[in-house]
C-alpha positions in Angstrom: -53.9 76.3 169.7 -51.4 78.7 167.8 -53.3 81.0 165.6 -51.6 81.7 162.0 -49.4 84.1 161.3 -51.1 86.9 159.5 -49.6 88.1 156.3 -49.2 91.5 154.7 -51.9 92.5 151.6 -50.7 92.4 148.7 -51.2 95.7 146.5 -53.5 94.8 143.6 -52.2 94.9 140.4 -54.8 97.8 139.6 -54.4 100.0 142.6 -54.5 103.5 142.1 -51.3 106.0 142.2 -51.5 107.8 145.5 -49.5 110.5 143.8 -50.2 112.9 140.4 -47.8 112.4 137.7 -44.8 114.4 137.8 -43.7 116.9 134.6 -41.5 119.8 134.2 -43.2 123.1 135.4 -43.4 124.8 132.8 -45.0 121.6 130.8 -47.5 121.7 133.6 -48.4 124.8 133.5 -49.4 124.6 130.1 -51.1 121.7 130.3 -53.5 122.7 133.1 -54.6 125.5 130.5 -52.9 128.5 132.0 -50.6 129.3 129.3 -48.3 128.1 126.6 -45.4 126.8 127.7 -43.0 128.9 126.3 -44.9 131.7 128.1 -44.5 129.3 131.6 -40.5 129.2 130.6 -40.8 133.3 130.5 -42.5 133.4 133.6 -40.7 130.5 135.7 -36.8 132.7 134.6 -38.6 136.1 135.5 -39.6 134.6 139.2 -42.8 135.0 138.7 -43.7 131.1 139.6 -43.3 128.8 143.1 -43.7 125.9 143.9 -44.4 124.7 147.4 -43.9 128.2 148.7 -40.2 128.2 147.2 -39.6 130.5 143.8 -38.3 128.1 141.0 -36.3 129.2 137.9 -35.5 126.4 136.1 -38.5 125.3 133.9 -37.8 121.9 133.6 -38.2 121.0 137.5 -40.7 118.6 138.1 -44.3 119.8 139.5 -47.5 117.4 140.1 -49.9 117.9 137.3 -52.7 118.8 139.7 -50.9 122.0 140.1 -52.0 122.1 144.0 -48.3 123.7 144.9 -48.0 125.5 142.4 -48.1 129.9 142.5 -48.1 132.8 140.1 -47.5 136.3 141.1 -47.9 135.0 144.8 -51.0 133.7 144.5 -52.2 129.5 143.8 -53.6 128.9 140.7 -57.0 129.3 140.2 -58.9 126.4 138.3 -59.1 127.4 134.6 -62.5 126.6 132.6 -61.9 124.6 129.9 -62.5 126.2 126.8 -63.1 125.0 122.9 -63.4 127.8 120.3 -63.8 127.6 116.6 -62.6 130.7 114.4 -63.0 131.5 110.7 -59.2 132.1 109.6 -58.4 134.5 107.1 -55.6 134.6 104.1 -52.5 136.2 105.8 -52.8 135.7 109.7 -50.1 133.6 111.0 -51.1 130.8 113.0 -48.6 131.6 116.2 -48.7 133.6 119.4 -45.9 136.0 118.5 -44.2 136.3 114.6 -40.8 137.0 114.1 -41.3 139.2 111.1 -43.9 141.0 112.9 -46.9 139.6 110.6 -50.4 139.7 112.0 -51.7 136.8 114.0 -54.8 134.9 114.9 -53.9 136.1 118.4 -54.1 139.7 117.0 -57.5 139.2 115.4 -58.8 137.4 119.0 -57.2 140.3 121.4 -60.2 141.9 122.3 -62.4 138.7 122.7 -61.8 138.6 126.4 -61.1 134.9 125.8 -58.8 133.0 128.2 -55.3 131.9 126.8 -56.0 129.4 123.8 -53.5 127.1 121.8 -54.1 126.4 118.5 -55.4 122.8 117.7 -53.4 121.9 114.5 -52.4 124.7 112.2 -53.3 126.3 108.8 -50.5 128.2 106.9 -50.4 132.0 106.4 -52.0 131.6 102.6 -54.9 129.3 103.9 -58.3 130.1 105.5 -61.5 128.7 107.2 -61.9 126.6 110.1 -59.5 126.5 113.2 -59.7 125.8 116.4 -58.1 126.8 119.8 -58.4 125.6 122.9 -57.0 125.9 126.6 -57.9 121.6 127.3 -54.6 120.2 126.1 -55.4 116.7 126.2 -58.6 117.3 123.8 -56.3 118.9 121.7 -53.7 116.5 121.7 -56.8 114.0 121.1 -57.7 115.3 117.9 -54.2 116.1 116.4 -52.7 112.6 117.1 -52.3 111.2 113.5 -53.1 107.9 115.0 -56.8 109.2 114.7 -56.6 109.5 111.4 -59.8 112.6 111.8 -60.8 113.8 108.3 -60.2 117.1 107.5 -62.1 118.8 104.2 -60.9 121.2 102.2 -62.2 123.4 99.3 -59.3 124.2 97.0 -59.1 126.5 94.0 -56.6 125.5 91.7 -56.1 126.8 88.0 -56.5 124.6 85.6 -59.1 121.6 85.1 -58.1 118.7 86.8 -59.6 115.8 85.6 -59.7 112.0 86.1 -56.8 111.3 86.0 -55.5 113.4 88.4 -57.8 113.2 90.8 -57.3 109.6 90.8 -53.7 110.2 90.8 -54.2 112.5 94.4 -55.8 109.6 95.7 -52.7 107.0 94.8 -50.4 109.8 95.8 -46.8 111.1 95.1 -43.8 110.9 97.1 -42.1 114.4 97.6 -38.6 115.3 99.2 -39.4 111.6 100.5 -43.0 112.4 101.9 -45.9 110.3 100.8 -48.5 112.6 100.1 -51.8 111.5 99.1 -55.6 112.5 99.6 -58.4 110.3 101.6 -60.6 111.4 98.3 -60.9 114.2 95.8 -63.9 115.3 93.7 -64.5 118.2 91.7 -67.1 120.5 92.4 -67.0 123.1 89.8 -65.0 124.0 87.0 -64.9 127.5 84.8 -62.7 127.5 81.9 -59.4 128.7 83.6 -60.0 126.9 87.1 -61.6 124.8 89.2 -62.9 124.1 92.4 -61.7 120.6 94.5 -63.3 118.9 97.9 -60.1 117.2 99.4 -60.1 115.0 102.4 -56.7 114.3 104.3 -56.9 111.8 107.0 -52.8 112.6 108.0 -51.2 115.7 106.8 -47.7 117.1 106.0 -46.9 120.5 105.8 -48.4 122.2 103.3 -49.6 118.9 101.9 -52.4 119.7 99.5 -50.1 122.2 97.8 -47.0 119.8 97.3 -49.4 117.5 96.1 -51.5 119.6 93.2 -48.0 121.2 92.4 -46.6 118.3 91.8 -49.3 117.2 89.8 -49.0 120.8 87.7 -51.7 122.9 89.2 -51.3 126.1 91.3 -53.7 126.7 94.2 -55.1 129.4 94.2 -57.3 129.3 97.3 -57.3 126.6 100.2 -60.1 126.7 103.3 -60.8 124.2 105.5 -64.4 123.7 106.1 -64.4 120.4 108.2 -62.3 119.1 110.8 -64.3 115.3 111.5 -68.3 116.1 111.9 -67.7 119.7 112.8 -68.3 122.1 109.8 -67.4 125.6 109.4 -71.1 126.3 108.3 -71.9 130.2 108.0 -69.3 131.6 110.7 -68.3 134.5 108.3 -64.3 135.3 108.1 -62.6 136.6 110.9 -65.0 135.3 113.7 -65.1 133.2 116.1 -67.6 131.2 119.0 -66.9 128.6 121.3 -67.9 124.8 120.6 -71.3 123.2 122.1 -70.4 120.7 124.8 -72.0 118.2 121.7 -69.6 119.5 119.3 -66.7 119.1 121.8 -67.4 115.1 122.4 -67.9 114.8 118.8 -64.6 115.3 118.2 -63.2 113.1 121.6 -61.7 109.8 120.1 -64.1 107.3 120.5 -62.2 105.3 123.2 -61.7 108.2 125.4 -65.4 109.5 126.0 -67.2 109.2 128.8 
């Protein structure tokens, strides 16, 4: 009696990849936390970075993400701790590692924290204040500042002038400048004086410097913008110019829903 033939398995449609995903080196660097990648491009020219045991200088060649063959100054990387930081920005600090003007930096208020590299998670303009975040974990970064998220983010605005119904109902239809939509999730007033007034204003997407095209265009100057929420996570009583790292709580709170564990 012949015995059938055997036949080779199939791979299932949901095996796993034997091998990490592949990205230019200096992209993985940065994602694995160890530095922004214009710092990787820097080191990777200088020499400073191999890769299987062989010194790379173009930036762009492709690495596994898992960084296993990876080497800086002659030594493999060392596994970087994740790290989530919230810090009080104030008026006038530029939101970049390095300015071209030579203006002051968050980076230059955070130098002697003995904190790890950190990129910023969104950005706040040179004139506006209050919460921002930095973190080394690029894809809870990336995470929070997809605008397919749509995370609220509150503002307290000072604006002179009174704005009243109208307008605020007017923030909330939105204006179209230099072919922009810009609009506000709400706006309320929350205190007026007799030459200006203070707004709550909640983007859910945001253009740059959106909540000042928008009142200007409406006729009001701002004279003050902080950020006080980013989603659930307030700025509280963190006074200006600190900062302190996220609670593992507060770092899930801001995960997209579909992505936590």
């Amino acid at each position: 009696m012949s015995r059938p033939t055997s036949r080779p398995s199939r791979p299932s449609r949901h095996a796993v990849p034997t091998h990490a995903p592949r990205h230019g080196l200096a992209r993985v660097l940065s994602k694995l936390g160890v530095c922004s990648r214009s710092q990787a491009e820097q080191w990777i020219r200088e020499g400073r970075v191999s890769l299987a045991g062989r010194v790379v200088h173009d930036p762009d060649r492709p690495a596994s993400i898992d960084g296993r063959q990876i080497a800086l100054d002659g030594q493999p990387l060392q596994a970087v701790e994740r790290c989530h930081v919230m810090f009080n920005k104030p008026r006038g600090l530029v939101v970049s590692a390095a300015d071209e003007h030579g203006r002051a930096t968050v980076y230059t208020a955070l130098s002697a924290a003995g904190l790890p590299w950190l990129g910023p998670v969104g950005r706040l303009d040179k004139a506006s204040e209050g919460l921002l975040l930095l973190s080394n974990d690029t894809a809870w970064a990336a995470g929070i500042t997809d605008p397919a998220m749509h995370l609220d983010k509150t503002y307290h605005v000072q604006v002179a002038g009174r704005p009243d119904a109208a307008a605020l109902a007017a923030m909330h239809a939105g204006i179209v400048d230099a072919g922009d939509l810009l609009k506000a999730k709400r706006a309320t007033l929350l205190r007026a004086g007799t030459k200006n007034a203070w707004l709550e204003v909640v983007l859910d997407e945001g253009r740059n410097r959106h909540i000042r095209r928008l009142l200007a265009a409406l006729g009001f100057d701002v004279l003050r913008l902080i950020r006080v929420a980013i989603g659930p996570l307030q700025l509280g009583d963190l006074a200006k110019g600190q900062w302190r790292h996220l609670t593992g709580g507060e770092v899930r709170q801001l995960v997209p829903a579909p992505a936590r564990p």
